[in-house]
C-alpha positions as protocol buffer text, in pm:
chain_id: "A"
residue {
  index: 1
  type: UNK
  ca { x: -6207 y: 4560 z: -11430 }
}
residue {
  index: 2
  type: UNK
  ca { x: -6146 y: 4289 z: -11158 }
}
residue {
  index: 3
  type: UNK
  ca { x: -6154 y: 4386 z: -10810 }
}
residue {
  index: 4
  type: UNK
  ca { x: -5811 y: 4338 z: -10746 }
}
residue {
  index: 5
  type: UNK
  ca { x: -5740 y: 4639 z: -11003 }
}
residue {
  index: 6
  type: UNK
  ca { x: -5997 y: 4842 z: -10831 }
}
residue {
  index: 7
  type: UNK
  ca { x: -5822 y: 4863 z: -10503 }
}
residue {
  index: 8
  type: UNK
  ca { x: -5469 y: 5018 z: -10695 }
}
residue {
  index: 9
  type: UNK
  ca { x: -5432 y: 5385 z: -10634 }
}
residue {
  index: 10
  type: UNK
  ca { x: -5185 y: 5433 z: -10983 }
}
residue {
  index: 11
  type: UNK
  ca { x: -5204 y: 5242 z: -11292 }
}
residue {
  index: 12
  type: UNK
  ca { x: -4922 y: 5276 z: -11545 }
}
residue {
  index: 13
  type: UNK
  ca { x: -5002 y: 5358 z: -11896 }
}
residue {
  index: 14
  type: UNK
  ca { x: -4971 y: 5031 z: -12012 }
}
residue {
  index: 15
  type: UNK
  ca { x: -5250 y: 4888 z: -11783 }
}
residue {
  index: 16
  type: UNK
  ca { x: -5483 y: 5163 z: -11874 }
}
residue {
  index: 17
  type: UNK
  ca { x: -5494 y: 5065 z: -12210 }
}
residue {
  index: 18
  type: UNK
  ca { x: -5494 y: 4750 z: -12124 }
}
residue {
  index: 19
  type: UNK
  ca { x: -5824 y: 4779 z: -11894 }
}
residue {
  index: 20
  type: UNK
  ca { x: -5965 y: 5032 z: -12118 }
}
residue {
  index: 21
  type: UNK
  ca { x: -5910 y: 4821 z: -12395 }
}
residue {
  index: 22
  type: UNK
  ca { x: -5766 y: 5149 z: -12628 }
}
residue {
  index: 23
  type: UNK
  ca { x: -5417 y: 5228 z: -12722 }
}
residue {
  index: 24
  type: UNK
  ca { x: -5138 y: 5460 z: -12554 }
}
residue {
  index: 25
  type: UNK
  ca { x: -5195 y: 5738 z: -12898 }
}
residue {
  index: 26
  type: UNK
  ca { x: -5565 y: 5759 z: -12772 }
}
residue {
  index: 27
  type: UNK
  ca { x: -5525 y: 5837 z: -12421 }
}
residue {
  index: 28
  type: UNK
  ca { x: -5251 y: 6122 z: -12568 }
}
residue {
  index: 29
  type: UNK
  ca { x: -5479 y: 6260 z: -12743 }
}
residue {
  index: 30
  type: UNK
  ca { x: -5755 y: 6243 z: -12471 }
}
residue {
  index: 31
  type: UNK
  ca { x: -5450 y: 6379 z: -12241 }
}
residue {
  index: 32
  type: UNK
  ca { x: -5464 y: 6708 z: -12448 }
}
residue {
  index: 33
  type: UNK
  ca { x: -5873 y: 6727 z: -12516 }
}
residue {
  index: 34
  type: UNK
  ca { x: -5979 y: 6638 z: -12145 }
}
residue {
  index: 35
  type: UNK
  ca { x: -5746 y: 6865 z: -11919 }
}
residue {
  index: 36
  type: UNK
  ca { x: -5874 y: 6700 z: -11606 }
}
residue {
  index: 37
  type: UNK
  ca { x: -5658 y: 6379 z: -11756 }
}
residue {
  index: 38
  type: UNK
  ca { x: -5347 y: 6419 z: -11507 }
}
residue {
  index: 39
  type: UNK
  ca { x: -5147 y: 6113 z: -11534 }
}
residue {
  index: 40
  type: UNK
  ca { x: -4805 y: 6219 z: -11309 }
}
residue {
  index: 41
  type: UNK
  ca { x: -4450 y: 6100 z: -11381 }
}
residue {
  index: 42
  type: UNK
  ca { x: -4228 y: 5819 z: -11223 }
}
residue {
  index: 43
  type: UNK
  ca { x: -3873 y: 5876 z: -11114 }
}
residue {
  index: 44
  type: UNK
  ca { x: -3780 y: 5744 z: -11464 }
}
residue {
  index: 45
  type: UNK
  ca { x: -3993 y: 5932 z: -11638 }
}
residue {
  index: 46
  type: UNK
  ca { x: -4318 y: 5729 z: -11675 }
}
residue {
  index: 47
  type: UNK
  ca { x: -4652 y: 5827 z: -11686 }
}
residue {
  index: 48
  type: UNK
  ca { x: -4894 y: 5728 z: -11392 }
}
residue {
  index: 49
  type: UNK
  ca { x: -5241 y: 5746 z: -11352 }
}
residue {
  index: 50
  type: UNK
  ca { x: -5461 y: 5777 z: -11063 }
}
residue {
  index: 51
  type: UNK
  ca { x: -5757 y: 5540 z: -11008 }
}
residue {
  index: 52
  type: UNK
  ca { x: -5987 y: 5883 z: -11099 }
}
residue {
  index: 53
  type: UNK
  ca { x: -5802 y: 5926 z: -11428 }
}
residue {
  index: 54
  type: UNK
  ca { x: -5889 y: 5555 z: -11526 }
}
residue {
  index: 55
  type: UNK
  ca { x: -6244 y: 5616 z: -11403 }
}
residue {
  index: 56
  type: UNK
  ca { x: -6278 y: 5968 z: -11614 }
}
residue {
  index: 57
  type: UNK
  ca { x: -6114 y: 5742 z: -11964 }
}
residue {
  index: 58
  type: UNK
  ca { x: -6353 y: 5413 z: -11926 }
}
residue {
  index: 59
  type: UNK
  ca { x: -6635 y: 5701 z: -11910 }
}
residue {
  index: 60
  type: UNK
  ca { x: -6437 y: 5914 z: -12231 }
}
residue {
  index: 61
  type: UNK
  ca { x: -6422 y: 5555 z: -12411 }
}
residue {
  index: 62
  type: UNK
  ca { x: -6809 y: 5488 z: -12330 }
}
residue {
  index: 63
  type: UNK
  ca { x: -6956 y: 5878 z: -12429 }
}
residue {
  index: 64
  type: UNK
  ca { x: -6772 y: 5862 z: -12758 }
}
residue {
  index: 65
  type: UNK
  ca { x: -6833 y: 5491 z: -12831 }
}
residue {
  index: 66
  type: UNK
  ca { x: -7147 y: 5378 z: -12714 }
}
residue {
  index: 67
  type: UNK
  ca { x: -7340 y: 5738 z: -12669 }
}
residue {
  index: 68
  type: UNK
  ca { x: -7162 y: 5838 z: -12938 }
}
residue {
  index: 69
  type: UNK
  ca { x: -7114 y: 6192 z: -12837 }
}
residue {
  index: 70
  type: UNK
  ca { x: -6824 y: 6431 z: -12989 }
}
residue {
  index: 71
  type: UNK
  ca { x: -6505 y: 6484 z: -12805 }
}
residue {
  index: 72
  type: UNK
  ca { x: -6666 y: 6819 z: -12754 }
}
residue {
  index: 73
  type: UNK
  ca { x: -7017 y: 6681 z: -12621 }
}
residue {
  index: 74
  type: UNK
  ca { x: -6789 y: 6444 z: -12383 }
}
residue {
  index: 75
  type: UNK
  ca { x: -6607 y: 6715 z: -12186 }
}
residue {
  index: 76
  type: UNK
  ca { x: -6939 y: 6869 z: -12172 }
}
residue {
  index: 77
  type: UNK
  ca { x: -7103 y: 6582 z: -12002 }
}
residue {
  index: 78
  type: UNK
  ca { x: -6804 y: 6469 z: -11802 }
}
residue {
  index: 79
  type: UNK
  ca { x: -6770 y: 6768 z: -11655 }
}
residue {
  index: 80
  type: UNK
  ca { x: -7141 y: 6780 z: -11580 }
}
residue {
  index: 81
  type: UNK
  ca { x: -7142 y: 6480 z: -11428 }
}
residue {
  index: 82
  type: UNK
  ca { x: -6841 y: 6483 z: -11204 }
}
residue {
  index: 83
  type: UNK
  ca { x: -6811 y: 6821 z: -11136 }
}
residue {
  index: 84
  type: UNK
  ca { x: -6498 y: 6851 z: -11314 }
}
residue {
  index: 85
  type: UNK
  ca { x: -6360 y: 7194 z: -11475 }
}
residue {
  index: 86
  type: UNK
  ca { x: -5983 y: 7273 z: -11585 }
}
residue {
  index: 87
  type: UNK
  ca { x: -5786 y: 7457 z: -11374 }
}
residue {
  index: 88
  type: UNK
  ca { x: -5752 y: 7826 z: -11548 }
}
residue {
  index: 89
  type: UNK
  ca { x: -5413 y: 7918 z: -11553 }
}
residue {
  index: 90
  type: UNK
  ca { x: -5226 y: 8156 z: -11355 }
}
residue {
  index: 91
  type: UNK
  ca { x: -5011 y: 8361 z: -11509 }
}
residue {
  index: 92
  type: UNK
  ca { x: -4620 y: 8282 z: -11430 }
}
residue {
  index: 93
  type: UNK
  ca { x: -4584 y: 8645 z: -11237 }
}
residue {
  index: 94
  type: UNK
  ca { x: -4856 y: 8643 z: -11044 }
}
residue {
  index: 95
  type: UNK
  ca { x: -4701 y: 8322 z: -10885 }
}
residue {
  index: 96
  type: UNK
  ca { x: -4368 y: 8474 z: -10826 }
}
residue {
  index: 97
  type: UNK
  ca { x: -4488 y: 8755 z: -10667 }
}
residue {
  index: 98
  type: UNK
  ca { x: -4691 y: 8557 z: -10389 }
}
residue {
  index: 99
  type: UNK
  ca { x: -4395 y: 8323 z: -10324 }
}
residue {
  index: 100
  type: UNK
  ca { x: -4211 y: 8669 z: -10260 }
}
residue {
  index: 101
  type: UNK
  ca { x: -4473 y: 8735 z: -9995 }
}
residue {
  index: 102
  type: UNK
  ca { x: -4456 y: 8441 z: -9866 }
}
residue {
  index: 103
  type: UNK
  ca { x: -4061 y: 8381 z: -9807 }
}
residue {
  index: 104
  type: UNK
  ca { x: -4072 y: 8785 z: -9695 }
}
residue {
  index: 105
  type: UNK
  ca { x: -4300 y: 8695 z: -9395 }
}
residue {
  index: 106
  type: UNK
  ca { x: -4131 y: 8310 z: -9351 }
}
residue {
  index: 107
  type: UNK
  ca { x: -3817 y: 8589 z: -9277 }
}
residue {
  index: 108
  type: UNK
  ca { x: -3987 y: 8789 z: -9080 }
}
residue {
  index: 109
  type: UNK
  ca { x: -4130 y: 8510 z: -8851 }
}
residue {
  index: 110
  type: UNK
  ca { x: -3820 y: 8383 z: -8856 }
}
residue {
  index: 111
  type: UNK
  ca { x: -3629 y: 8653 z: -8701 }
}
residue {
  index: 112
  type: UNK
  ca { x: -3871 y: 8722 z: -8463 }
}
residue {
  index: 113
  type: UNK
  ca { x: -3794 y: 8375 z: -8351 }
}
residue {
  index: 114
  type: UNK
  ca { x: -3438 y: 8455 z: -8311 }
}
residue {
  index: 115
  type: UNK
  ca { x: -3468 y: 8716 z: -8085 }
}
residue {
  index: 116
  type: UNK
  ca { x: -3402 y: 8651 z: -7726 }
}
residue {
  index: 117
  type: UNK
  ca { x: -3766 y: 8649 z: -7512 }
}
residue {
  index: 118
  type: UNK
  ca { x: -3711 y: 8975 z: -7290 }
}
residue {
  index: 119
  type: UNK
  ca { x: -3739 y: 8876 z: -6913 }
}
residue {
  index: 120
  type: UNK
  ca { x: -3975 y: 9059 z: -6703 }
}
residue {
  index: 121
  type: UNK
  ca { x: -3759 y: 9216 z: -6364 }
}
residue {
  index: 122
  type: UNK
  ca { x: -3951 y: 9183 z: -6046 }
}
residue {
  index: 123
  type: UNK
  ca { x: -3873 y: 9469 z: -5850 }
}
residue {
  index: 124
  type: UNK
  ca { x: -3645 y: 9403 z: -5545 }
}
residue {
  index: 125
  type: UNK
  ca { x: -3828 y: 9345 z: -5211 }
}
């Protein structure tokens, strides 16, 4: 990599193949193997990557190459070594419920907002 594409925060999918030197159908398939792989989306629909997601494939493409580890003994290691583990999912209800909560007491708060401040009466001298 040069140092001018070290300093880029997103790369799009076709400079990641480029600098990794693999094809888009690899990094797919890495995509669904290696669930810390999060490329985002563009406005029109392109994938992005972020400058750790090009860091975590250059080290997929090395372990399987070079080391020649599994895909397997690679998500192993990766994770090992930069303290990465997949999110576990949360189930869809458990989410819904908590955003309940949440816009209950936004209400709340805001009402109490609403309300006038009562004024303290001094007693007439």
């Amino acid at each position: 990599m040069s140092p001018k594409d070290e300093q880029k925060l997103f790369y799009r999918l076709a400079e990641v193949c480029r600098l990794a030197k693999i094809d888009a159908e690899t990094i797919a398939l890495w995509e669904k193997e290696f669930p810390f792989i999060e490329p985002g989306e563009t406005a029109s629909g392109r994938k992005i990557y972020r400058a750790k997601d090009l860091e975590i494939i250059l080290r997929i493409k090395d372990l399987l190459g070079k080391e020649q580890l599994t895909l397997a003994g690679a998500r192993r290691r990766l994770e090992a070594e930069m303290d990465l583990r997949p999110v576990p999912a949360v189930h869809p209800d458990k989410i819904v419920k908590l955003l309940w909560r949440v816009r209950d007491e936004l209400q709340d708060l805001s009402q109490s907002l609403d309300r006038p401040a009562k004024k303290e009466r001094r007693p007439a001298d």
